[in-house]
C-alpha positions in Angstrom: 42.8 -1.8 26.7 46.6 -0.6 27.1 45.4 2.4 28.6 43.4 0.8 31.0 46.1 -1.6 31.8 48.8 1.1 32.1 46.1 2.9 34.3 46.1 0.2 36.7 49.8 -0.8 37.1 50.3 2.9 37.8 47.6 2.5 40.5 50.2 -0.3 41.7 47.7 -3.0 40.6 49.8 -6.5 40.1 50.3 -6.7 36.2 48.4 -10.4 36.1 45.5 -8.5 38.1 45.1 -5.8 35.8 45.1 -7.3 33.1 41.8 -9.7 34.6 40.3 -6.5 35.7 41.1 -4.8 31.9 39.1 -7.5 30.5 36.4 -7.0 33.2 35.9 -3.4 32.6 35.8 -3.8 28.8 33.4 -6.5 29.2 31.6 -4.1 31.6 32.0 -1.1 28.5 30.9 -2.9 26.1 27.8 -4.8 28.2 27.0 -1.4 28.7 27.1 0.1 25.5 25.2 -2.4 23.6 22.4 -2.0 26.1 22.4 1.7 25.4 22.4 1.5 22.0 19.6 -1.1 22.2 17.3 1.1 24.3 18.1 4.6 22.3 17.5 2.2 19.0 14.0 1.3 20.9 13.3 4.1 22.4 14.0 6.8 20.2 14.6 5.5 16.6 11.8 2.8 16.5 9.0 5.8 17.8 10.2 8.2 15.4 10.0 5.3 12.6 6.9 4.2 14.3 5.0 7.8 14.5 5.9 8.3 11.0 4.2 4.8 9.8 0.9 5.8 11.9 1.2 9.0 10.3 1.9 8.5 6.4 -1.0 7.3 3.9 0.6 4.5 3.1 -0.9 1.0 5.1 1.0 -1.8 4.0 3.7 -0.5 6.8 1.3 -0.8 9.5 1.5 -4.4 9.2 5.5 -4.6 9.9 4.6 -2.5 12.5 2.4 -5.0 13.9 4.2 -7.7 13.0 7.2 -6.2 15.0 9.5 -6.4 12.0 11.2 -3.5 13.0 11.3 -3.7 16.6 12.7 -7.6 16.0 15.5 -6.0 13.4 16.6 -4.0 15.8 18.6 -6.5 18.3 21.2 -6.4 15.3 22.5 -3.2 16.7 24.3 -5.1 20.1 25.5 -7.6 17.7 27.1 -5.2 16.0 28.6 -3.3 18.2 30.0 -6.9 19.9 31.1 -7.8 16.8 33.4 -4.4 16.1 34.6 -5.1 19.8 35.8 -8.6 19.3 39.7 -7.7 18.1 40.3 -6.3 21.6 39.9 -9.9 22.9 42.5 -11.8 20.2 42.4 -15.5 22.3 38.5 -15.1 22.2 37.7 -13.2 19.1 37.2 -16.6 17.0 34.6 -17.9 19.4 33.0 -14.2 19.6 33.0 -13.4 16.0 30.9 -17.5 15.7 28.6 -16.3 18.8 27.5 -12.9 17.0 27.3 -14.7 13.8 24.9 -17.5 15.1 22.5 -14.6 17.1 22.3 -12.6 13.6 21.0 -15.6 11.6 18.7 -16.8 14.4 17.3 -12.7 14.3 17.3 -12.6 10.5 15.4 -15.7 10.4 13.4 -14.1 13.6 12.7 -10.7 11.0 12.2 -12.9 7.8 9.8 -14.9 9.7 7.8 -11.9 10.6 8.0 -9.7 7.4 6.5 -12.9 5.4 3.1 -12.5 8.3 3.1 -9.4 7.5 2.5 -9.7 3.7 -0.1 -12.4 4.2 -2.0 -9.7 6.6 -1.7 -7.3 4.0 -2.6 -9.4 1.1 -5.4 -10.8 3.1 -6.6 -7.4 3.1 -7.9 -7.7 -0.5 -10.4 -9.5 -1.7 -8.7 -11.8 -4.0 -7.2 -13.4 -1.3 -10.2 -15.4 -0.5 -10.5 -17.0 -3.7 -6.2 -16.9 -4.0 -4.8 -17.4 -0.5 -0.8 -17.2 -0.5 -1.1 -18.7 3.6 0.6 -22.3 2.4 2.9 -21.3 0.0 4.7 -18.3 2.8 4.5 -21.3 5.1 6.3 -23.0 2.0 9.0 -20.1 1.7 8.9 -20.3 5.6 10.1 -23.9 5.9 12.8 -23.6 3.3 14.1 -20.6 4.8 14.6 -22.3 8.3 16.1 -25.4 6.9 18.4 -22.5 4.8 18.7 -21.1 8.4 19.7 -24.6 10.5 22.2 -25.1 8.2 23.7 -22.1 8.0 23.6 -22.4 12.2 24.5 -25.9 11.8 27.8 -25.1 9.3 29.0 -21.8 11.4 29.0 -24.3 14.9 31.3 -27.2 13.2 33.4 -24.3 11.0 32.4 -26.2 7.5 31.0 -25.2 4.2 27.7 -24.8 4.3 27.6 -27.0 0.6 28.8 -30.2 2.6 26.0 -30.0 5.1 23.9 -30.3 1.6 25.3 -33.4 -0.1 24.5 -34.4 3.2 21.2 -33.7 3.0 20.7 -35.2 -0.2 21.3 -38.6 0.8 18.9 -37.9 3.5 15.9 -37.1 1.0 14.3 -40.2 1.7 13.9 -39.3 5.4 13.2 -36.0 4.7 10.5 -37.3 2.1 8.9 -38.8 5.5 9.2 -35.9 7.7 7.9 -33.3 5.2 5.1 -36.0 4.0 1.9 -33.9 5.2 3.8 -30.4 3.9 4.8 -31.7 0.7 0.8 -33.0 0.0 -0.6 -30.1 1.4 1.8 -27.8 -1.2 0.1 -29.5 -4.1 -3.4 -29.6 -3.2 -2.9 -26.4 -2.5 -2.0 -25.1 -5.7 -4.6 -27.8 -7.1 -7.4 -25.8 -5.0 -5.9 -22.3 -5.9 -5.5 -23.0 -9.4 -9.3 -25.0 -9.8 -10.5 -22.3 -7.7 -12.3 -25.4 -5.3 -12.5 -23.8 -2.2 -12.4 -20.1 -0.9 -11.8 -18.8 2.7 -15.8 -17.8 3.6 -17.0 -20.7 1.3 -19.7 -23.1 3.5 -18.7 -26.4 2.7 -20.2 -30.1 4.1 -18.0 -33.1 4.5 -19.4 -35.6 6.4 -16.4 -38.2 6.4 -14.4 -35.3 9.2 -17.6 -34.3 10.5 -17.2 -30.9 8.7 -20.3 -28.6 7.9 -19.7 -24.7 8.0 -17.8 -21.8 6.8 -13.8 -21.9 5.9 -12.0 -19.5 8.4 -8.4 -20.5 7.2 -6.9 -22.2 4.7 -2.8 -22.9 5.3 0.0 -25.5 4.2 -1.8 -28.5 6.3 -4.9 -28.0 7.4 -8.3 -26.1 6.0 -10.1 -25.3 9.2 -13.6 -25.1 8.8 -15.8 -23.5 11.6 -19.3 -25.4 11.9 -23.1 -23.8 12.4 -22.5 -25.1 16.3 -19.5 -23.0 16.6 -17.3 -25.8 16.8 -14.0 -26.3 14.6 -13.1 -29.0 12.2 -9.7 -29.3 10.9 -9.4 -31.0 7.8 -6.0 -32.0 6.0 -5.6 -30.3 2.9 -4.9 -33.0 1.0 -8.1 -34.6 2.1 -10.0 -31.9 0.3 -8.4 -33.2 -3.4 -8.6 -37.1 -2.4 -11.9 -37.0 -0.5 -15.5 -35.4 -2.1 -17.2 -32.3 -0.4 -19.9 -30.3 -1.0 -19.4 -26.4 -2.1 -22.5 -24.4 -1.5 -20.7 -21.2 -3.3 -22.9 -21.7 -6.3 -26.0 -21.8 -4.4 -24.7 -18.1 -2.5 -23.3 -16.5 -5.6 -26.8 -17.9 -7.8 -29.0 -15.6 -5.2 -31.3 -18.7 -4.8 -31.6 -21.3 -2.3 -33.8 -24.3 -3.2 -37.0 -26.0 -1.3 -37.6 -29.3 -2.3 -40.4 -30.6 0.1 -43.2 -32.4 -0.3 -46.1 -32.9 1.2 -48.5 -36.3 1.6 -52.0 -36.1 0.3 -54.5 -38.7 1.5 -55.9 -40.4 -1.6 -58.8 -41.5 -0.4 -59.8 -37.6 -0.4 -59.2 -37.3 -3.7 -62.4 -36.9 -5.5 -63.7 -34.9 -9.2 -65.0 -31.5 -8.6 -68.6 -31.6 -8.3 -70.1 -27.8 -9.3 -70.6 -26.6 -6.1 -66.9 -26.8 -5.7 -65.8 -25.1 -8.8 -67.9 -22.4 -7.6 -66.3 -22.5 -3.9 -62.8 -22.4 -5.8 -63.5 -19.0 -8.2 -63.8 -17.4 -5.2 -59.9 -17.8 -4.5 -57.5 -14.9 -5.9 -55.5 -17.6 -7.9 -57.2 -19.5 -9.5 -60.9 -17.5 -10.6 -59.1 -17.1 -14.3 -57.9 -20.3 -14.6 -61.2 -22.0 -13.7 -62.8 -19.9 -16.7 -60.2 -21.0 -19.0 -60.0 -24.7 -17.9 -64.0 -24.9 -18.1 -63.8 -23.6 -21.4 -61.0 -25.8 -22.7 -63.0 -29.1 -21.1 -66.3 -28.5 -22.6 -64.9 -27.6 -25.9 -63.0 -31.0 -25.6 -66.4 -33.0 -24.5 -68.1 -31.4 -27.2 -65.5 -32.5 -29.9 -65.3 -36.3 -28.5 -69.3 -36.0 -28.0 -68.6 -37.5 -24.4 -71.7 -38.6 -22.5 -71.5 -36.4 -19.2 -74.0 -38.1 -17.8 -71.1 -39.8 -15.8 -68.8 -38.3 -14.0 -65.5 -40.3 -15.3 -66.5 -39.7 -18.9 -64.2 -37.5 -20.8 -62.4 -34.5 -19.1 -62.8 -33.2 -15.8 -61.8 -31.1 -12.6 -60.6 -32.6 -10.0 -59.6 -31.1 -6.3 -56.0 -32.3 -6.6 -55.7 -30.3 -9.7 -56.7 -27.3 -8.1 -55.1 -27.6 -5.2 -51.8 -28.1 -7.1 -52.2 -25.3 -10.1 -53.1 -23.2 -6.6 -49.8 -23.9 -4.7 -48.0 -22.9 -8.0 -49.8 -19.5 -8.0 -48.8 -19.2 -4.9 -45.5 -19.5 -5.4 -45.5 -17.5 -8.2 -46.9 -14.5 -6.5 -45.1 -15.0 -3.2 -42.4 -12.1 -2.7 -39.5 -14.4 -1.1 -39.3 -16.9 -4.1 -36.8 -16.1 -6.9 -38.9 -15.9 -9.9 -36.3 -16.1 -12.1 -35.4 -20.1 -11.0 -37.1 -23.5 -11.4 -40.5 -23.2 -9.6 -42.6 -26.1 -10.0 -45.3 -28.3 -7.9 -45.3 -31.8 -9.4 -47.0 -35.4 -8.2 -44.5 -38.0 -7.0 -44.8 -42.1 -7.1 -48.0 -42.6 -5.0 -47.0 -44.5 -1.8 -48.0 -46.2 2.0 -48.2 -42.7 2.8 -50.6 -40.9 0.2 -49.8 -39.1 -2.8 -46.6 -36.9 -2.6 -47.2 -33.5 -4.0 -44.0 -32.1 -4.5 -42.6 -28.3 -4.3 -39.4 -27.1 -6.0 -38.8 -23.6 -5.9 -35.5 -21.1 -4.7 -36.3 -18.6 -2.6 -34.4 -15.4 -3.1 -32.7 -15.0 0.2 -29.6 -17.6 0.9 -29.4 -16.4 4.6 -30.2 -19.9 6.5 -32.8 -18.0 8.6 -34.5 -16.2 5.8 -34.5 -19.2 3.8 -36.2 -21.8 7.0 -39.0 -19.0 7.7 -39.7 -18.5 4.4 -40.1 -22.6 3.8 -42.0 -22.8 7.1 -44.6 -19.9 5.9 -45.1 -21.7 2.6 -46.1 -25.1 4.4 -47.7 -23.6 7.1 -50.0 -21.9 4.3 -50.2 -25.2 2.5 -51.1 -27.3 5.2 -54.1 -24.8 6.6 -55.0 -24.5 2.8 -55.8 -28.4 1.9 -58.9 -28.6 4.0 -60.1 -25.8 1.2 -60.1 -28.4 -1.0 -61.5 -31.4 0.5 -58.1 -32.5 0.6 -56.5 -34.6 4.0 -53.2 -34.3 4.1 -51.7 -37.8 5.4 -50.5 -38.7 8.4 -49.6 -41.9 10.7 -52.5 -42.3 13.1 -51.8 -41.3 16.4 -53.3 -42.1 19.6 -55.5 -39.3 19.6 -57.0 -41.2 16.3 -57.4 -44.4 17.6 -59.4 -42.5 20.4 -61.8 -40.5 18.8 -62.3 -44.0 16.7 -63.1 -45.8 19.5 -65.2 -43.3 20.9 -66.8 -42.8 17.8 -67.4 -46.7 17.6 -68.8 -46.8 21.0 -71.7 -44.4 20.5 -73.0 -46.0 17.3 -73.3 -49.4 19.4 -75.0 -47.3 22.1 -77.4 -45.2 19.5 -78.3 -48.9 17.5 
């Protein structure tokens, strides 16, 4: 700056003037050097860095890369060169030195801020991290390092130790208590639903008090967002998941087996023992030839031991079509290719009702895909329903106008034929 100024006076510049346009041209310098060194540190330094992360074998860098941790560190390099520059402005350097000081904690906490994304896209790159998601506790780390940040901003501004500005805050921790409510409830059902292993980003969950029933695509400090079958998305608080009950379907997905549990009415008034000609009629099905032979032995073995009079039908033991039609949808099932053998498969009578006689299936087919699992159910009772005619079986139903109809028309020609 001497030089300059002597440079100018010798030019015949008025000493006041020069030394004005002294500061101007240093300002000017050192305007102009920061901005170099900010491009060259972009333009060349960061490619180099950045060809050699694209380049290595090593992936975790890509993240920074992509998280611009780099790119974000390197607006230090102005600072620093401003900073070095400040002594040749003595009546401003105090204010400088505070200006450069305040823009590097705003970019460290800029860089800090963007180094923690990073490690939660790297870690989210394994698959632990959809049982153990670290999401709420960086955003944890996150919100204590800005409060660390404000009032290290806050202390620098008003030129006072940092530890006053925190006995300060301390009798604040009521209002702070308030502020941070939803943060602070969310930490611990957090670490209540990591630790318990409850929920897991990809895990289908139904909670009907929010509205919720879907997959979980994130799970973070507040909120577990939760997109449902109608693509639309349900945010749920965190804590709401510890205080509140939901349905986890995980066991049903990791099990292989998703369950049917359907029944279907039988009329009872079509209910009726099997007369000969229908035992006959019935070894002719696949399923149920062998157990006919068995069951016929078993029953006249039985009559014989009890010396039942068969010369009435409801005397001792006997076939009926309901029977058949019941040991024939559990054949079924156990030959049909979609049902998981290895689960519960049953077909069992329920409390006989307004509507018939409920004849129950239970059974897990071996595809959890929502799809697989409706067409395989909607085979199974298309076959049942087609089958129960087989049987002499009606399978109930309110009557409809079409019933009252053919009733009435019915009605009408025995009047006209008597």
């Amino acid at each position: 700056m001497e030089f300059i100024n002597k440079l100018l006076t010798d030019f015949g510049v008025q000493e006041d003037l020069a030394f004005y346009l002294t500061n101007v041209i240093m300002i000017i310098g050192i305007s102009a050097l920061s901005i170099a060194a900010n491009f060259i540190t972009k333009k060349v330094v960061l490619n180099v860095i950045s060809h050699y992360i694209h380049n290595n074998r090593f992936k975790w860098d890509n993240y920074l890369l992509e998280r611009k941790v780099i790119h974000k560190l390197s607006h230090v390099v102005p600072a620093i060169i401003i900073y070095y520059c400040s002594y040749l402005f003595p009546s401003y350097q105090h204010l400088i030195v505070m200006g450069v000081t305040l823009y590097m904690i705003v970019v460290a906490l800029l860089v800090i801020d963007a180094f923690l994304d990073a490690v939660n896209d790297f870690y989210s790159t394994f698959e632990i991290s959809k049982a153990r998601p670290i999401r709420g506790y960086i955003q944890v780390v996150k919100i204590f390092i800005y409060i660390i940040g404000g009032i290290l901003l806050i202390s620098n501004m008003i030129g006072e130790s940092p530890l006053i500005l925190l006995s300060g805050i301390g009798a604040l921790s009521a209002v702070i208590m308030l502020i941070f409510k939803d943060s602070i409830l969310g930490l611990v059902a957090g670490v209540q639903l990591t630790s318990n292993d409850m929920v897991r980003v990809g895990d289908w969950i139904e909670m009907p008090k929010y509205g919720a029933d879907g997959d979980i695509v994130d799970i973070s400090l507040n909120t577990v967002k939760v997109q449902n079958f109608d693509k639309t998305i349900t945010t749920i608080p965190t804590y709401a998941l510890i205080s509140d009950s939901f349905k986890n379907w995980r066991g049903m997905q990791n099990a292989g087996g998703r369950r049917i549990m359907r029944s279907v009415s039988v009329d009872t008034g079509s209910i009726v023992l099997c007369s000969p000609e229908m035992i006959e009629a019935f070894k002719k099905i696949h399923y149920l030839k062998d157990y006919i032979v068995l069951k016929e032995k078993e029953i006249e073995l039985y009559n014989i031991d009890n010396d039942i009079d068969r010369s009435s039908k409801v005397n001792g033991r006997a076939l009926t079509n309901i029977g058949m039609f019941r040991v024939y949808i559990q054949r079924y099932l156990e030959h049909h290719p979609k049902i998981h053998q290895g689960m519960t498969c049953l077909v069992r009578q329920l409390q006989p009702g307004e509507t018939g006689l409920p004849l129950e299936i239970y059974a897990f087919t071996n595809d959890v895909n929502w799809a697989a699992y409706e067409e395989v159910q909607s085979d199974i009772f298309d076959h049942i329903f087609a089958a129960a005619p087989e049987f002499g079986l009606r399978v109930f139903q309110s009557p409809t106008g079409h019933d009252l109809k053919s009733a009435l028309k019915t009605e009408r020609s025995e009047k006209e034929y008597a």
